[in-house]
VEXVEXKOL-901854 format. One record per residue: x, y, z of N, C-alpha, C in turn. Coordinates in steps of 0.2 Angstrom, whole numbers, plus 5000, padded with zeros to 4 digits. Each point is the difference from the previous one (the first is absolute). Layout:
N
<<X Y Z> <X Y Z> <X Y Z>>,
...
# end
This chain:
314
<<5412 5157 5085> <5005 5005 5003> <5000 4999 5007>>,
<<5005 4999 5004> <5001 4998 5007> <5002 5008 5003>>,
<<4998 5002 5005> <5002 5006 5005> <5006 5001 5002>>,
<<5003 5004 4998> <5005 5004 5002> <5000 5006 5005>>,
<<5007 4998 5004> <4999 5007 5003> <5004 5005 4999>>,
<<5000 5006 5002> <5003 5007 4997> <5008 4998 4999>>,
<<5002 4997 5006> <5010 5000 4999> <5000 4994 4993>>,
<<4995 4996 5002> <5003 4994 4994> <5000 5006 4994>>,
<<4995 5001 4999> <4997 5004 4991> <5009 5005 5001>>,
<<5001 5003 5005> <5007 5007 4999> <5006 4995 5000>>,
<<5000 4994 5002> <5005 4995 4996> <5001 4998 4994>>,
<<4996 4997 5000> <4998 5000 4993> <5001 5006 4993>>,
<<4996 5004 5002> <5002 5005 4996> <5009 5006 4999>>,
<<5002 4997 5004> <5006 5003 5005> <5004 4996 4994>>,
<<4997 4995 5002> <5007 4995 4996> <5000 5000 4994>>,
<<4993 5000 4995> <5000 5003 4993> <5002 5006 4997>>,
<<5003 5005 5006> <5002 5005 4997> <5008 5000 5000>>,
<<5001 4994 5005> <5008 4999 5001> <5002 4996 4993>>,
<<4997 4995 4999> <4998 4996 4994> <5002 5001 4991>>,
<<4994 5007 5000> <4998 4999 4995> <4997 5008 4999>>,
<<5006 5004 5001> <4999 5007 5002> <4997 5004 4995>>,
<<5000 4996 4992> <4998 5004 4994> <4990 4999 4999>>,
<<5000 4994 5007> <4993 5001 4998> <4995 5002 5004>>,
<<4993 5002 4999> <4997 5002 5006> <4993 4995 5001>>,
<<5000 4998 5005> <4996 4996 5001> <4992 5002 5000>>,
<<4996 4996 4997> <4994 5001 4998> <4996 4996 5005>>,
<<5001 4996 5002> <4997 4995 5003> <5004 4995 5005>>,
<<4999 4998 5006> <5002 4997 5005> <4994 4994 5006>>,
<<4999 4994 4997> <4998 4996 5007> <5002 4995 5001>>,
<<4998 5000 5007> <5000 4991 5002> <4996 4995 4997>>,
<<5003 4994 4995> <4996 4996 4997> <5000 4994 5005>>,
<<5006 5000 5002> <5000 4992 5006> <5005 5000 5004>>,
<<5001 4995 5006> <5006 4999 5004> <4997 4993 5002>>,
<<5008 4997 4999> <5000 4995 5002> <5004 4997 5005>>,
<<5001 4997 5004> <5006 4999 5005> <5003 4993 4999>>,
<<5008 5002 4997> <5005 4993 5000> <5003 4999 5007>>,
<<4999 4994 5002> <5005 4997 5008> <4997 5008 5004>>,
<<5005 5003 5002> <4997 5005 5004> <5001 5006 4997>>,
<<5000 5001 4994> <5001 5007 4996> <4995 5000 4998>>,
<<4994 5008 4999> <4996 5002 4996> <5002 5004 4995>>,
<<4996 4996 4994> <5004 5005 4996> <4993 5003 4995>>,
<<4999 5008 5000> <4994 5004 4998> <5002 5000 4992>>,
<<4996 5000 4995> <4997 5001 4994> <4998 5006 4997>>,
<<5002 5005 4997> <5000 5005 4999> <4998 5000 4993>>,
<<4995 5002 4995> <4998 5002 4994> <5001 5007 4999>>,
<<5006 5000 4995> <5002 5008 5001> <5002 5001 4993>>,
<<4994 5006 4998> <4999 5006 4993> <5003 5004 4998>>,
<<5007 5001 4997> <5003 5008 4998> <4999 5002 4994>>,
<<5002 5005 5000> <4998 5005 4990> <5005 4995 4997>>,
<<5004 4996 5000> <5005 4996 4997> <4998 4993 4999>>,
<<4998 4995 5006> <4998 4993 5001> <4998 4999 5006>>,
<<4998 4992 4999> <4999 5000 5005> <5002 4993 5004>>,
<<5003 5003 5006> <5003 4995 5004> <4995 4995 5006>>,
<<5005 4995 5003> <4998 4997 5006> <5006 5002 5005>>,
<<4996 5003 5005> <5006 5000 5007> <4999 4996 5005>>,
<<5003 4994 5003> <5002 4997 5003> <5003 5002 5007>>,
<<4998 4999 5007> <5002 5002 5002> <5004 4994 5008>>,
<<5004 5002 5004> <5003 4996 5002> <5007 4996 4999>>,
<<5004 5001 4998> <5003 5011 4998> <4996 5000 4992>>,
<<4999 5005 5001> <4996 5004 4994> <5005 4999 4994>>,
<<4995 4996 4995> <5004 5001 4993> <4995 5004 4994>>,
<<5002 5000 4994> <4994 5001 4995> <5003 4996 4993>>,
<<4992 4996 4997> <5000 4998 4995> <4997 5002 4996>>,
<<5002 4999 4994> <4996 5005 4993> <4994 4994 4998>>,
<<4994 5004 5000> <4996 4994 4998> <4999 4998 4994>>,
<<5006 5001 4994> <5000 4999 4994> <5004 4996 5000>>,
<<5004 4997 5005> <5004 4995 5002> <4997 4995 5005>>,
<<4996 5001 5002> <4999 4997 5006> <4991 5000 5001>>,
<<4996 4999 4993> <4993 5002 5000> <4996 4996 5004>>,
<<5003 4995 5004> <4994 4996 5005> <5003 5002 5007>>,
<<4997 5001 5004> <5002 5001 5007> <5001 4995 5004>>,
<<5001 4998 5000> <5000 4991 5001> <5008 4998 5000>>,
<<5002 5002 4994> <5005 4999 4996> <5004 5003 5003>>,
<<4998 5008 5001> <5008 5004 5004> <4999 4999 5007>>,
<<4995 4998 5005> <5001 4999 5005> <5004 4993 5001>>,
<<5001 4996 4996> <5004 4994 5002> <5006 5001 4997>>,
<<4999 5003 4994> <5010 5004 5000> <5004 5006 5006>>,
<<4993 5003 5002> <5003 5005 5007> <5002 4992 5005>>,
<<4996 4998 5002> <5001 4995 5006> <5007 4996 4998>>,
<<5002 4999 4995> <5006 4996 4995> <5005 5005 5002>>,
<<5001 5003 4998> <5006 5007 4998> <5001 5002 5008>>,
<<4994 5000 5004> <5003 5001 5010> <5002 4992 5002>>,
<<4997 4996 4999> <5005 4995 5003> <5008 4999 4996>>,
<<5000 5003 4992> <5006 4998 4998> <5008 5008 5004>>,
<<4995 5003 5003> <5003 5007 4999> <5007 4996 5007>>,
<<5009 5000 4997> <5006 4997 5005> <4997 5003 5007>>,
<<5004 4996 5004> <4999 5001 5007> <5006 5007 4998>>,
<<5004 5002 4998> <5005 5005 5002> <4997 5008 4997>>,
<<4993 4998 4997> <4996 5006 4999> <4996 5001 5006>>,
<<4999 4997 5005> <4996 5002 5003> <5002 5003 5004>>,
<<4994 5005 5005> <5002 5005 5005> <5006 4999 5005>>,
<<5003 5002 4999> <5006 5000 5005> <4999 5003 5008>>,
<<5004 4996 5004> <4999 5001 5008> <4998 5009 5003>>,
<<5003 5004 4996> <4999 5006 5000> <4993 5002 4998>>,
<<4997 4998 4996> <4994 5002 4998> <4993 4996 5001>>,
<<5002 4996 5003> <4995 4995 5006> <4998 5004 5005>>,
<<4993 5003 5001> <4998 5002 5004> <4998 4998 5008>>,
<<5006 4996 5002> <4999 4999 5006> <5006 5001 5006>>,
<<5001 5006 4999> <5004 5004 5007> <4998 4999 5008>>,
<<5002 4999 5003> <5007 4999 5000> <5003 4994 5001>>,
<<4996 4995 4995> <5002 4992 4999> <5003 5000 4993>>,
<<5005 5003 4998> <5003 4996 4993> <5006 5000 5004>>,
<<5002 4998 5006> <5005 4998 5001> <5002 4994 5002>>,
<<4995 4996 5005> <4997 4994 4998> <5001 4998 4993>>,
<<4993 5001 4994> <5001 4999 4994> <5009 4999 4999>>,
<<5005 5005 4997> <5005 4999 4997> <5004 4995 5004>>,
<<5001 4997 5007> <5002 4996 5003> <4999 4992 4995>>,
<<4992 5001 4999> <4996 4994 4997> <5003 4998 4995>>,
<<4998 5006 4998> <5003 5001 4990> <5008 4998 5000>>,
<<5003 5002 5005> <5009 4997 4999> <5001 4992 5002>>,
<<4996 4998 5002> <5000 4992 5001> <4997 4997 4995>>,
<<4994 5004 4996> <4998 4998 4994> <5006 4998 4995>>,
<<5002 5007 4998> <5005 5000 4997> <5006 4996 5001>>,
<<5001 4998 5004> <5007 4994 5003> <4998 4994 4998>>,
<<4994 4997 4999> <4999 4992 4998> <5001 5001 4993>>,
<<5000 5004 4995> <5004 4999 4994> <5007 4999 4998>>,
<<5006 5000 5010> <5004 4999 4995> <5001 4995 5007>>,
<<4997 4999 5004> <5002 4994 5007> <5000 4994 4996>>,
<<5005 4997 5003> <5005 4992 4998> <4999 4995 5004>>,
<<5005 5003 5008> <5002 4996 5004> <4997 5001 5007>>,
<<4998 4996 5002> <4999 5000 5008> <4999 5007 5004>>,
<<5008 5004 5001> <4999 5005 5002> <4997 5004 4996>>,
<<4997 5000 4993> <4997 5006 4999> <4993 5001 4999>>,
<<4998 4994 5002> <4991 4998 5004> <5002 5001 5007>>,
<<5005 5000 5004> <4999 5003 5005> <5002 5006 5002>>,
<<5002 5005 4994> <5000 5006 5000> <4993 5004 4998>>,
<<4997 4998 4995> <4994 5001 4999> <4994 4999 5007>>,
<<5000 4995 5001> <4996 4998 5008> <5004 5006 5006>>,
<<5004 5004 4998> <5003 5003 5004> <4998 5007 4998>>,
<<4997 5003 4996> <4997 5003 4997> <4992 5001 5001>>,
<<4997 4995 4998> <4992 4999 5001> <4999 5003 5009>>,
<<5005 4997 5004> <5001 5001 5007> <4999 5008 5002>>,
<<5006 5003 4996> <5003 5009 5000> <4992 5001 5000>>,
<<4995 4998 4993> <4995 5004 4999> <4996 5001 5003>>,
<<4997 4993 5002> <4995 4998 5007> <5002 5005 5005>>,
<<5006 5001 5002> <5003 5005 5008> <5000 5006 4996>>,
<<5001 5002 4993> <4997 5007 4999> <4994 5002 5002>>,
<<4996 4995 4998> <4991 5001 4999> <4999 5002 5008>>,
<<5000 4994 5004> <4998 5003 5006> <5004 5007 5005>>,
<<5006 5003 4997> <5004 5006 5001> <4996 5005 4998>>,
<<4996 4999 4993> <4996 5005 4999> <4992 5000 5004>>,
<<4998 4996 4999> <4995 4998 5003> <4999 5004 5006>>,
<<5007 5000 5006> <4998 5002 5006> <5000 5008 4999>>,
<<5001 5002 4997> <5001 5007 4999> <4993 5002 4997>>,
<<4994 4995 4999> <4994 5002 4995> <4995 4997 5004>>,
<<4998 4994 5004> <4994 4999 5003> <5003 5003 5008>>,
<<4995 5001 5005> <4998 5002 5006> <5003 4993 5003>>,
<<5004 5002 5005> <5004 4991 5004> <4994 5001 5007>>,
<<4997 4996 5000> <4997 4997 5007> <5003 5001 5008>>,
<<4995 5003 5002> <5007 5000 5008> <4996 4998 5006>>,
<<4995 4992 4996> <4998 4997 5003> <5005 4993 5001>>,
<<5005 4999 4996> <5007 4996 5001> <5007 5001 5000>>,
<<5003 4999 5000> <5006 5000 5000> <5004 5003 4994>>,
<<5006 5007 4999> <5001 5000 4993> <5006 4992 4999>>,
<<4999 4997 4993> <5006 4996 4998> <5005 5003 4997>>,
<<5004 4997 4998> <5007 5003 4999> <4999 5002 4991>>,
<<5003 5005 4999> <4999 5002 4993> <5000 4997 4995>>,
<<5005 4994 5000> <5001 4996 4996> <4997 4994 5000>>,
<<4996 4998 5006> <4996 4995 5001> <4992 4999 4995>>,
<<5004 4997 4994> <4993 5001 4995> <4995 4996 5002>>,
<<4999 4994 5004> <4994 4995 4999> <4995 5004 5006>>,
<<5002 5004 5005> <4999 5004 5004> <4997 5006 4997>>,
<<5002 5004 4995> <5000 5005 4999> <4994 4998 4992>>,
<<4999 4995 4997> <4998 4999 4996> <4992 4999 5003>>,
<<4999 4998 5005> <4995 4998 5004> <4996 5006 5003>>,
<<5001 5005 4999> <5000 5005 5006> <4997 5006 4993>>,
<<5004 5001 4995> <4997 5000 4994> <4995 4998 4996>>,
<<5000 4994 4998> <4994 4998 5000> <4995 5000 5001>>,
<<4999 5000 5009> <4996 5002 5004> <4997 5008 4996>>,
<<5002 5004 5002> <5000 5008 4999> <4998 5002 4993>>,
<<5003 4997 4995> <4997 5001 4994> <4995 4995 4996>>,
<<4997 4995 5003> <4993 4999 4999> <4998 4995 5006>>,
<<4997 5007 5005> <4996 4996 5007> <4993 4999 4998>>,
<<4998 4998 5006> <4993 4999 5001> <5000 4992 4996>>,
<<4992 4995 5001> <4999 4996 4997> <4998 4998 4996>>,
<<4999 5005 4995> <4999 5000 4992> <5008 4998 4997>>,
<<5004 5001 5004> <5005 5000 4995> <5004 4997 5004>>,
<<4998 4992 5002> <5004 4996 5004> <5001 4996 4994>>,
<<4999 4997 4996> <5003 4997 4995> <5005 5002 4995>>,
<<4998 5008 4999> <5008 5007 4995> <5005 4997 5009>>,
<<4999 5002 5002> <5005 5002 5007> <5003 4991 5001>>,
<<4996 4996 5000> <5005 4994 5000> <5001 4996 4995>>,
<<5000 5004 4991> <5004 4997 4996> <5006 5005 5003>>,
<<5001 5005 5000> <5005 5006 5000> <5005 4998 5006>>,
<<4997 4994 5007> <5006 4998 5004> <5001 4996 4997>>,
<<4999 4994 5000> <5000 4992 4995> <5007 5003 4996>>,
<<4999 5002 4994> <5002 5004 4995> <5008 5000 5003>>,
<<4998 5007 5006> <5009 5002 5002> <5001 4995 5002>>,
<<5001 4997 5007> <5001 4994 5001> <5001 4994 4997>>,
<<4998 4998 4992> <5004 4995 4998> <5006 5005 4996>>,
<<5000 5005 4995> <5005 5005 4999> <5007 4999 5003>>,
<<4996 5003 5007> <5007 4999 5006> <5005 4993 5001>>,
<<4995 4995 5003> <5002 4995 4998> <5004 4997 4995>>,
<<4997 5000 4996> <5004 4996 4995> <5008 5005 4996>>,
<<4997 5006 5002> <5007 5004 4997> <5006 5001 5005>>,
<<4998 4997 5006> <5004 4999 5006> <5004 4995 4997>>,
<<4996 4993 4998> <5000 4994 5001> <5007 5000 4993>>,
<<4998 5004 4994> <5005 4998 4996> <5007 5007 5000>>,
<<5000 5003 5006> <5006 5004 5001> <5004 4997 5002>>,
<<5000 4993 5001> <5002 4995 5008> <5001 4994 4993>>,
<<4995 4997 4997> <5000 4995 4996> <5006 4999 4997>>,
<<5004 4993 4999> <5004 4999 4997> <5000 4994 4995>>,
<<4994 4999 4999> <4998 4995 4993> <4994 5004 4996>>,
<<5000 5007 5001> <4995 5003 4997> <5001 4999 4989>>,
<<4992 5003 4999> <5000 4999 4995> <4999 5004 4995>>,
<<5001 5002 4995> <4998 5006 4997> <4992 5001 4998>>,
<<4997 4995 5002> <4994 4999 5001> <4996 5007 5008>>,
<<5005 4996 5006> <4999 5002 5004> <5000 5008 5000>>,
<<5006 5003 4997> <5001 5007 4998> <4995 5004 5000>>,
<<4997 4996 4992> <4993 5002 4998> <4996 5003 5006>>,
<<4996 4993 5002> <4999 5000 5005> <4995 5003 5005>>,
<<5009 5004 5002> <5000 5008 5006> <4999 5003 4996>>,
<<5003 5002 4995> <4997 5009 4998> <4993 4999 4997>>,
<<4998 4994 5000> <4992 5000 4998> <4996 5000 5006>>,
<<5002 4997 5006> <4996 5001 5003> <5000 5008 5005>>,
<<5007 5001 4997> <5002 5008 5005> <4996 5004 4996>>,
<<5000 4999 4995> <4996 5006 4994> <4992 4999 5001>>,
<<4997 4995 5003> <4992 4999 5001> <5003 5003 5007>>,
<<5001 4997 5005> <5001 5006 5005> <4999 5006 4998>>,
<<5006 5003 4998> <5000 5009 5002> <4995 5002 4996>>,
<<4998 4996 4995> <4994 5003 4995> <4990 5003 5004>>,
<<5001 4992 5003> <4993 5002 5007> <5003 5006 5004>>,
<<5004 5000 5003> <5001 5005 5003> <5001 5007 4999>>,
<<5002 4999 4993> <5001 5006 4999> <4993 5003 4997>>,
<<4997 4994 4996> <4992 5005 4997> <4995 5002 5010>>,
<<5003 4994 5006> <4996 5003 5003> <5001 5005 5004>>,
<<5006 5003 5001> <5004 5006 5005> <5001 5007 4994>>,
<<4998 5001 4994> <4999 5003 4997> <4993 5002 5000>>,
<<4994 4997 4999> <4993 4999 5000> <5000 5005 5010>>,
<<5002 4998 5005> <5000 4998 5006> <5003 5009 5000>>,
<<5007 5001 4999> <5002 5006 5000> <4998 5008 4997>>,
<<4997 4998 4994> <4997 5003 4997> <4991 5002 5000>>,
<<5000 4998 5004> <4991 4999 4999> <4995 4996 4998>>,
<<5003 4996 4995> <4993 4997 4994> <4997 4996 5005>>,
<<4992 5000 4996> <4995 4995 5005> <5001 4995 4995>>,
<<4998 4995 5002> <4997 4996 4995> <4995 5001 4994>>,
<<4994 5004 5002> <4993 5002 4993> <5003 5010 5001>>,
<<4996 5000 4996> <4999 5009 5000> <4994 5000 5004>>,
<<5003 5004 5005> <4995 5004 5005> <4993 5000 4998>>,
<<4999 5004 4992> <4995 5004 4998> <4996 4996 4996>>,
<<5004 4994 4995> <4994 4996 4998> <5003 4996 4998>>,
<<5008 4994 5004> <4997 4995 5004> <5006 4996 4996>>,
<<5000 5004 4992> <5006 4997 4996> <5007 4998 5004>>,
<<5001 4994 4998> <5006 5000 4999> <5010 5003 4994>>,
<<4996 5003 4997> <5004 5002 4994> <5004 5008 5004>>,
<<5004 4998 5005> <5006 5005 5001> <5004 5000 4998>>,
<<5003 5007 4998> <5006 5000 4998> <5004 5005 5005>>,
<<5006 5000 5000> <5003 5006 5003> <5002 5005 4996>>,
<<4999 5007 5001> <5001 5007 4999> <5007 5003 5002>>,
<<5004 5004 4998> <5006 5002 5001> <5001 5006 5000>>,
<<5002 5005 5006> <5000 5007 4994> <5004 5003 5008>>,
<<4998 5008 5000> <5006 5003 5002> <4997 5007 5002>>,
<<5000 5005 5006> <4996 5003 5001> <5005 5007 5000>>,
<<5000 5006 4997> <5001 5006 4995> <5003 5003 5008>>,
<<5000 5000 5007> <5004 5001 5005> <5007 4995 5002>>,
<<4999 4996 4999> <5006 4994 5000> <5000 4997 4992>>,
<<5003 5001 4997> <5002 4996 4994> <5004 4995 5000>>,
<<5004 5001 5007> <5005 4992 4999> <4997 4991 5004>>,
<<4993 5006 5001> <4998 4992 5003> <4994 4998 4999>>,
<<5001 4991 4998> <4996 4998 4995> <4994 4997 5004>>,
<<4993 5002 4996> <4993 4998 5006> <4995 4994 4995>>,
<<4997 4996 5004> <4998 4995 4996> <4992 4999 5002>>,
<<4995 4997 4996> <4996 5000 5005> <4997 4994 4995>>,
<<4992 4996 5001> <5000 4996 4997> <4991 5003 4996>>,
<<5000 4998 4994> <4995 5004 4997> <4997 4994 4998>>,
<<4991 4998 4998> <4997 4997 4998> <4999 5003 4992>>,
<<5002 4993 4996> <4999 5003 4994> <4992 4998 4997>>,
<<4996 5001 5004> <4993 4998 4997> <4996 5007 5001>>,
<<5000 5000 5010> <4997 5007 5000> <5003 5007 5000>>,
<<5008 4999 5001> <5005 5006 5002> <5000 5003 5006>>,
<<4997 4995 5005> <5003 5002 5007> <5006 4999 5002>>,
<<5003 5005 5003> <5006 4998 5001> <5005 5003 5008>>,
<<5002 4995 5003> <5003 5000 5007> <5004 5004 5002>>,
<<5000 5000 5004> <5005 5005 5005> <5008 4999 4998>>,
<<5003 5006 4997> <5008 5001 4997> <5004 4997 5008>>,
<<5006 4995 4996> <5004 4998 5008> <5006 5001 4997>>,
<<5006 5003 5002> <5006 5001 4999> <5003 4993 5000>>,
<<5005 5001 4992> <5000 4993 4998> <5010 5000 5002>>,
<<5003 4997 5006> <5005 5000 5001> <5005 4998 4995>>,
<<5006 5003 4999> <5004 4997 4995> <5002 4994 5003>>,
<<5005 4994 4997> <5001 4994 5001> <5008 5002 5005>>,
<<5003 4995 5003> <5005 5001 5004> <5007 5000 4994>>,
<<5005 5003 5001> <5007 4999 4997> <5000 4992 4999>>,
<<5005 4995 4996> <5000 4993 5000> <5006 4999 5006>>,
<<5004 5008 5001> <5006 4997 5005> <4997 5005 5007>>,
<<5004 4999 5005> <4998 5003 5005> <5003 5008 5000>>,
<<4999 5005 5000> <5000 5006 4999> <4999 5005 5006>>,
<<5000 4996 5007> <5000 5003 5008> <5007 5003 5000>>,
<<4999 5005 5005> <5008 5004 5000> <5004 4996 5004>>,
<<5006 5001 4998> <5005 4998 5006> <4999 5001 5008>>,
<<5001 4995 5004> <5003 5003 5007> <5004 5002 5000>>,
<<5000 5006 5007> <5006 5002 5001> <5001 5008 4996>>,
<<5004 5004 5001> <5003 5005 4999> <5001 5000 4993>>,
<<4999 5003 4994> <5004 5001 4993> <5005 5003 4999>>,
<<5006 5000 4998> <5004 5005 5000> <5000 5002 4992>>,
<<4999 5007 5002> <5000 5004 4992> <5006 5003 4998>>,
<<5004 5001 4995> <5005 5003 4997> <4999 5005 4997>>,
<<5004 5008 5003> <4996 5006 5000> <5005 5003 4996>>,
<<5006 4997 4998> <5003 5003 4996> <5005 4993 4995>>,
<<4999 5000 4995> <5001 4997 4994> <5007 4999 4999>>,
<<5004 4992 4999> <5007 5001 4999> <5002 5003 4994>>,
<<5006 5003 5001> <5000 5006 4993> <5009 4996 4999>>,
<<5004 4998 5003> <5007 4995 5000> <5002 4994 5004>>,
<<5002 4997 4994> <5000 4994 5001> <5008 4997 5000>>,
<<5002 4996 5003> <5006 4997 5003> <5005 4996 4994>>,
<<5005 5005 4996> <5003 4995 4997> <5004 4994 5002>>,
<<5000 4997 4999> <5003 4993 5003> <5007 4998 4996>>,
<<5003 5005 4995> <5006 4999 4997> <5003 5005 5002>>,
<<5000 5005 5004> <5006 5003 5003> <4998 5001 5009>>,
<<4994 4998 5002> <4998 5002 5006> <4997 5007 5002>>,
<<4998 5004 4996> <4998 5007 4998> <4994 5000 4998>>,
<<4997 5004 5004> <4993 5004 4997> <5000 5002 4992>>,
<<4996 4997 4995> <4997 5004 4995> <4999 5005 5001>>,
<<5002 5005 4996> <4996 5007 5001> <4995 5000 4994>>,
# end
């Protein structure tokens, strides 16, 4: 039996009452976890007045062990059944917890979306026209999220390779983290590049398409795990014993209810970090008021101009 902590066991148990609400659980432990590519996935041996299950967790499923009596067996069917699960099941941009970057993301996502149906020339360099929008969203947001230096000069707001570099810097300094900090320019910099390159390109290919939105998608993706991390607080280990097993916490405090606070919790010992107010993500159109004066209508047209005799409707 492996060691569990108090939230794992109230998941777990949480879930088998959502599950399998006619039975009452007799019995709950960890028998093993293993981790596929970069998902852990924990091993539950779980006892009801009814049967007895395997839960699976990473999204948490359960197996009847009358079906499934080796664990060996449902652990390679759970890891089958998540890679088989369509891309159009998965978390959608709204339920991605990275505010105030799914604007960015959906940018991505519509150029992703466009190589299924680009043919001709111009529609790889629409796409390249695209990967570009998102790069200059990323650093728009950005500036609004790290500290600007006013030991040089600001660059222009749209000026990504300027503004990507200045970022970087800020969300992993110091020289521990000059190799994360120079995949993370490297990275923008050819993005930029080459998404420039095929805006412009007239013998592009649907190759090249690919291309940008794969390498715009490993861009925004560094960036976004490090200005998330960076914004929100997480260290790299737990403070208290060292673990790396963070997760982030969500929740909401009983004087403000409409505003959402995050913090980052150690699932080994339950330490957990200082609540940071988790900003909403921006509008996808621009949502600034008009200049200038508004003119407001204080009284509602009530007759309208017949055009077949010249005369007011009444």
């Amino acid at each position: 039996m492996l060691k569990a902590t108090k939230k794992e066991r109230e998941h777990v148990l949480g879930y088998m009452l959502g599950q399998a609400p006619d039975e009452t659980v007799e019995l709950a432990q960890k028998v093993y976890s293993e981790q596929v590519h970069t998902v852990r996935h924990d091993i539950w041996d779980v006892h009801t007045s009814l049967a007895r299950w395997w839960v699976i967790t990473n999204p948490t499923n359960l197996y009847s062990q009358s079906q499934f009596p080796n664990m060996d067996l449902a652990l390679t069917f759970h890891v089958g059944l998540c890679l088989r699960i369509p891309r159009s099941e998965h978390q959608s941009l709204t339920d991605i917890p990275v505010e105030p970057l799914v604007a960015c993301w959906r940018t991505v996502q519509e150029a992703s979306e466009a190589l299924s149906h680009a043919e001709e020339v111009e529609d790889f360099q629409a796409i390249g026209m695209r990967c570009r929008e998102s790069l200059i969203n990323l650093v728009h947001v950005a500036q609004e999220l790290v500290k600007f230096p006013n030991t040089q000069p600001k660059p222009k707001r749209s000026d990504f390779r300027s503004w990507s570099e200045i970022v970087a810097n800020a969300i992993l300094p110091g020289s521990s983290n000059q190799d994360r900090r120079g995949l993370l320019k490297s990275s923008a910099d050819a993005a930029w590049k080459f998404a420039n390159w095929l805006t412009h390109a007239k013998v592009a290919h649907l190759n090249d398409a690919e291309a940008a939105v794969g390498s715009t998608e490993f861009t925004i993706s560094l960036f976004t795990t490090g200005l998330i991390r960076y914004v929100r607080g997480v260290p790299d280990r737990c403070p208290s014993c060292g673990s790396q097993r963070l997760s982030p916490q969500r929740g909401i405090h009983s004087s403000d209810p409409d505003t959402t606070y995050e913090r980052p919790v150690c699932e080994k010992c339950g330490w957990t970090g200082m609540p940071v107010i988790v900003k909403p993500s921006p509008p996808k159109l621009d949502s600034s008021p008009p200049e200038g004066e508004c003119a407001i209508m204080s009284t509602p047209l009530l007759h309208f101009p017949n055009l077949s005799d010249g005369h007011d409707e009444e």
